[in-house]
Every structure is written in structure tokens, then in C-alpha cells.
C-alpha positions in Angstrom: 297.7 229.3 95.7 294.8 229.8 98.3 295.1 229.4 101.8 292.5 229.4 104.4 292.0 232.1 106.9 291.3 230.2 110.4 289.7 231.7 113.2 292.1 232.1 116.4 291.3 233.8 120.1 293.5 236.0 122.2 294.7 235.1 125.5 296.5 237.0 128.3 300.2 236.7 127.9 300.8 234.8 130.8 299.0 231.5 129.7 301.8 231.0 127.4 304.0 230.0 130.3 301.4 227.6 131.3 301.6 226.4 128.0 305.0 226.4 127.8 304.9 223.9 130.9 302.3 221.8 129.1 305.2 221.3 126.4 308.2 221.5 128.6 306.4 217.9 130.6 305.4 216.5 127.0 308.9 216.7 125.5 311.3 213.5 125.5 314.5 213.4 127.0 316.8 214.8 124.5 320.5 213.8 123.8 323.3 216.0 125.5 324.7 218.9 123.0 328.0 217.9 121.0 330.9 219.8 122.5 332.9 218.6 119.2 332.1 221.9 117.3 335.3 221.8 115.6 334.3 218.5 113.7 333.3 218.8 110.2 332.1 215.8 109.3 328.7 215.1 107.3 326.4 212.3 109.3 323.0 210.5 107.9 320.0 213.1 107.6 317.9 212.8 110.1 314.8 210.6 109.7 311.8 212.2 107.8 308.5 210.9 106.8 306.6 213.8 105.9 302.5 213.7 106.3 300.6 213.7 104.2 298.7 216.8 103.3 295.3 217.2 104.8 294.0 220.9 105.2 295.6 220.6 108.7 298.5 223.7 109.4 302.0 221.3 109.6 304.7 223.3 110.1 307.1 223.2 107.1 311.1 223.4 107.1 313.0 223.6 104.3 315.9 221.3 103.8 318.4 221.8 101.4 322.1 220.7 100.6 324.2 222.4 103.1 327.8 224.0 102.2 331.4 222.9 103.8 331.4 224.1 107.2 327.9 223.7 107.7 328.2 220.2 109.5 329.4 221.6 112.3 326.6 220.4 115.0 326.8 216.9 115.9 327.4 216.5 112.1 324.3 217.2 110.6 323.5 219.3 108.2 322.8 223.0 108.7 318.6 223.0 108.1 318.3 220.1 110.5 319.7 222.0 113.6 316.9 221.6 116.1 314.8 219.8 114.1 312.4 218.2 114.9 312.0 219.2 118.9 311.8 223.1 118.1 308.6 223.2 115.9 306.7 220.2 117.9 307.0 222.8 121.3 305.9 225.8 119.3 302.7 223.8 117.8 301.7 222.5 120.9 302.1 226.4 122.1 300.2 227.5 119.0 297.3 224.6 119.5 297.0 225.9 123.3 296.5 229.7 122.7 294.5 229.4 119.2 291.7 227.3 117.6 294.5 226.5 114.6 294.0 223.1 115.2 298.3 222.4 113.6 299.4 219.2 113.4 301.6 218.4 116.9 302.7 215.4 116.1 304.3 215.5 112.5 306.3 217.9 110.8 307.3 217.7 107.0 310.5 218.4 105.6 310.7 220.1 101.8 312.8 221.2 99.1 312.0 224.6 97.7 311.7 222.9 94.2 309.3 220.4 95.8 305.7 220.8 94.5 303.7 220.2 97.7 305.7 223.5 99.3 302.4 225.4 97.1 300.2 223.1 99.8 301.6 225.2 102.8 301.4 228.9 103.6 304.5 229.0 106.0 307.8 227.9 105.6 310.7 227.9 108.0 314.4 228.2 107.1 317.7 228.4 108.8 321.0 228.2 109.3 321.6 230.0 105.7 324.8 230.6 105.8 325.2 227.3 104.6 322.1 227.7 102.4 322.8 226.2 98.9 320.5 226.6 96.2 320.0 225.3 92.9 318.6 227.9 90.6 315.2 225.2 90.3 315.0 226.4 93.9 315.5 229.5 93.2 312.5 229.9 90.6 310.6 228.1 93.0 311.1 230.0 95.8 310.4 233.3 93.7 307.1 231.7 92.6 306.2 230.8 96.0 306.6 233.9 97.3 304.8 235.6 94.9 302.1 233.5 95.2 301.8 234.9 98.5 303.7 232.1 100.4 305.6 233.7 103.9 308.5 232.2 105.1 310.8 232.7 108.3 314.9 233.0 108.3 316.0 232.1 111.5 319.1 230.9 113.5 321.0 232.7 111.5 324.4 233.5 112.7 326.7 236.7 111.8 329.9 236.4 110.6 332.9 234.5 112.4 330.1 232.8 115.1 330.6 229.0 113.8 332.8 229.7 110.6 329.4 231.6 109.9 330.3 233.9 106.6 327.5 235.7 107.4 324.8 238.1 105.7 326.1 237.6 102.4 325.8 234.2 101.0 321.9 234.6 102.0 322.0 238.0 100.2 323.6 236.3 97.3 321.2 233.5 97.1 318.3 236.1 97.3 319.7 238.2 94.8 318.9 234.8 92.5 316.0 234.6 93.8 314.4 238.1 94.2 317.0 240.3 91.8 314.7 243.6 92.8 314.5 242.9 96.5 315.7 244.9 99.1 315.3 243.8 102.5 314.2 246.3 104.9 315.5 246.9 108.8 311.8 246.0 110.9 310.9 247.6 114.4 307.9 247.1 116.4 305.5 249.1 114.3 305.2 246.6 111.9 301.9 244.5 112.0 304.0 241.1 112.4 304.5 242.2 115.8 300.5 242.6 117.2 298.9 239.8 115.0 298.3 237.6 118.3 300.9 238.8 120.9 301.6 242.4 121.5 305.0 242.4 121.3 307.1 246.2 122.3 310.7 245.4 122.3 312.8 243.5 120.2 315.8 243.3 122.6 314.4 240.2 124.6 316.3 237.6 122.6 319.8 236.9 124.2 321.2 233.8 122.8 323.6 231.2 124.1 326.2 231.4 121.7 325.1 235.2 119.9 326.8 238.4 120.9 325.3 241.7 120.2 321.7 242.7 119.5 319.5 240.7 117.3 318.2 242.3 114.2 315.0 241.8 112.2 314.7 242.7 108.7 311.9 241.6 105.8 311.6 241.3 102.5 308.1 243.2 100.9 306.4 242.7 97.8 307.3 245.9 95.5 310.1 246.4 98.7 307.2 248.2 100.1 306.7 248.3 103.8 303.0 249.1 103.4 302.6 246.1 101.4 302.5 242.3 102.5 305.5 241.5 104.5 306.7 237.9 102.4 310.1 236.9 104.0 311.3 238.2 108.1 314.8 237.3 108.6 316.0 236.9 112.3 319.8 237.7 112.2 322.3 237.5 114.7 319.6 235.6 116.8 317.9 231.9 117.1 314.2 231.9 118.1 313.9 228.4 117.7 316.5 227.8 120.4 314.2 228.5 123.2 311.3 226.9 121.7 313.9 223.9 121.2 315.2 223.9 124.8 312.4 225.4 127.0 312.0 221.4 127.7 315.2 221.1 128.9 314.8 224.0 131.1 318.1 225.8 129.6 316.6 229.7 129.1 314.7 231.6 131.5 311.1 231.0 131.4 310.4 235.0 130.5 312.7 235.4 127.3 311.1 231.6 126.4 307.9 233.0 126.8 308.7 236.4 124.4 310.3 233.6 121.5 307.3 231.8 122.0 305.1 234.5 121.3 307.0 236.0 118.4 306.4 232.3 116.8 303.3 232.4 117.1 302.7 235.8 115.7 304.5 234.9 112.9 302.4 232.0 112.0 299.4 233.9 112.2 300.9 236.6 110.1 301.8 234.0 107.7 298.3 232.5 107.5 296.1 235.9 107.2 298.3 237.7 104.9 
């Protein structure tokens, strides 16, 4: 699997919140949040019609058949939660402050045993706590990884928020998928954290609905930290929650900027490693 390297430019930190405007005036009025959290009922997915695949970064999320419990927003399934609001903010974020040139205006879906994943550097995956895998997908996602494909964990709750069980049913799943892998706690050292932004802290990330500090771990080839970082897992946090309401004008404007930011380093992690 190849990808492209493509050029990008640095900015000064603060035209991100002009940015952030841009996409806070060109996002659609959004329905109210469910307050029926107690409901666990399974709905229609939501309506996809991926792209096709043109040489153009589309930001890629993973959807896969979510566990009991999992239901819990508005009845839809657990990958779909902020979908597809969050990523259309962050690549209008990522088309302001770089030459990537994404696509803004579509946003593909995937299964890990789908063959076009191969087409697409990053992948995004959440809510896997609910995460069910086949062990097609599990082969797959071993292979893609390998392959050097980077993917991103996020909203990813700690056990007892939602009926959450946890770390362990995404440890499990990675234990089919990666038997030798060890995932690693991350600070700010790591190059992740400078590849567009320069990011210091990692304590700018209070959630809504997530007690406690977030925490930031990876996954390395040969679990070494020196190596290419191929999985970051955002625990006990939600990026994609500010990217999904900074239209909605829910979070302040500076811990919107700083998930913004880490996005869009992860991206460009994703594409030159």
C-alpha cells in the first residue's frame, strides 16, 4: 500500500479559531441531543453513499456491527455517534490550515474487511466498547496496519460511563488482531504531537459527559516507541465532540481550538508516516 506524501504549510495557532468560525457559519442546524439515554433500541443506520475513490484525502470511519448496549444515543449504532457533522468541521479545518486539498463534502464509511480501506491512509474508529469484530476484520485490520495504514480510537468511554465496559473488550479485540501488541501510555514527546500544531499539554480535553483526565496511549510496530506510531487511542475522552459541536457553539472556543489541532496533527501524522 503506497500513500502519497502531500505538501502542507504552518500557520500561527490562532487562525484555527478563524477557521473554526468558517465551519461553525457553514454547519447546518443540527437536531437537539436525545435525553432518552436509557433507551436501547437499534434504529436504521444512517444514510451512506461513500465516494468514490479519487487520489483526494476522504476521511474514513469504520462501521461495524455494534454490541447490546451500544444503541444507546438516539438509537444508533455505536460508530455512527457524530457522524457525519464531526469529520465535515475538521476537514474544512484541515483544508483552511494546509494545502491537503480533503474532500469537505463527502465522507465514506468502511468495514475493516472491505477492500477499498487499502485505498486510504487514515482510519477513524470509535465508540469500541461496543466494537464487534469478525475475525475477517480482524486479519484485515492486522494487514492494514502493517501495511503501514494509521488509524485513530476515539470517543472512547471508561467503564460504567454509558454501560461503557470499558478498556477491555477493545483489548480483547486487539489481542485478535495484534496478539504481540502492547499499547504504550503517550505524552507530549512523541512526534504525533508537533507534526503541524505544537501541542504541550494533554490536559485541555474536558468532556461533557467524561470525569477524570483523558489518557493517550498507541500501539507501535515491534511495540517500539522509536518506531512508527500505527494506532493512538483517545480513552476516557472524545475529540470529535468539539469538532462535532463547535457549530453549535456548545464548548469553549479554546479547548475547540486544542481538539482541533490535535486532529489535524493526527492526519498529518497519519499521511507522512
Amino acid at each position: 500500500m503506497t500513500f502519497k506524501r502531500t505538501a502542507h504549510r504552518r500557520r500561527p495557532a490562532a487562525l484555527v479559531v478563524a477557521a473554526l468560525v468558517l465551519a461553525a457559519l457553514g454547519t447546518v442546524a443540527l437536531a437537539q441531543r436525545d435525553r432518552g439515554f436509557g433507551r436501547f433500541r437499534a434504529m436504521a443506520l444512517p444514510k451512506v453513499k461513500n465516494t468514490p475513490y479519487d487520489g483526494r484525502f476522504t476521511f474514513v470511519r469504520i462501521n461495524y456491527d455494534t454490541a447490546p448496549g451500544g444503541y444507546w444515543y438516539r438509537g444508533q449504532p455505536a460508530w455512527s455517534h457524530g457522524y457525519p457533522v464531526a469529520e465535515e468541521n475538521l476537514m474544512k479545518i484541515m483544508n483552511e490550515v494546509s494545502f491537503l486539498g480533503a474532500n469537505d463534502a463527502k465522507f465514506n464509511t468502511l468495514t475493516l474487511d472491505d477492500p477499498e480501506l487499502f485505498k486510504y491512509p487514515v482510519a477513524y474508529l470509535i465508540e469500541v466498547s461496543w466494537w464487534k469484530m469478525t475475525d475477517t476484520e480482524a486479519a484485515a485490520l492486522r494487514a492494514y496496519l502493517q501495511k503501514g495504514g494509521f488509524v485513530i480510537v476515539d470517543d472512547f468511554k471508561r467503564e460504567g460511563d454509558f454501560g461503557s465496559a470499558g478498556w477491555e473488550p477493545f483489548a480483547e479485540n486487539m489481542r485478535r488482531v495484534m496478539p504481540e501488541g502492547r499499547f504504550l501510555e503517550m505524552d507530549t514527546s512523541h512526534p504525533i504531537f508537533h507534526s503541524f500544531f505544537e501541542i504541550h499539554t494533554l490536559s485541555n480535553f474536558p468532556q461533557a459527559y467524561n470525569a477524570g483526565a483523558p489518557v493517550f496511549r498507541g500501539l507501535f510496530e515491534d511495540n517500539d516507541p522509536t518506531k512508527r506510531l500505527q494506532m493512538i487511542v483517545n480513552y476516557n475522552t472524545d475529540i470529535s465532540q468539539y469538532w462535532e459541536w463547535s457549530g453549535r457553539g456548545l464548548r469553549p472556543f479554546d479547548e475547540t481550538n486544542e481538539a482541533y489541532k490535535l486532529g489535524v496533527n493526527y492526519i498529518i501524522y497519519g499521511l507522512l508516516h
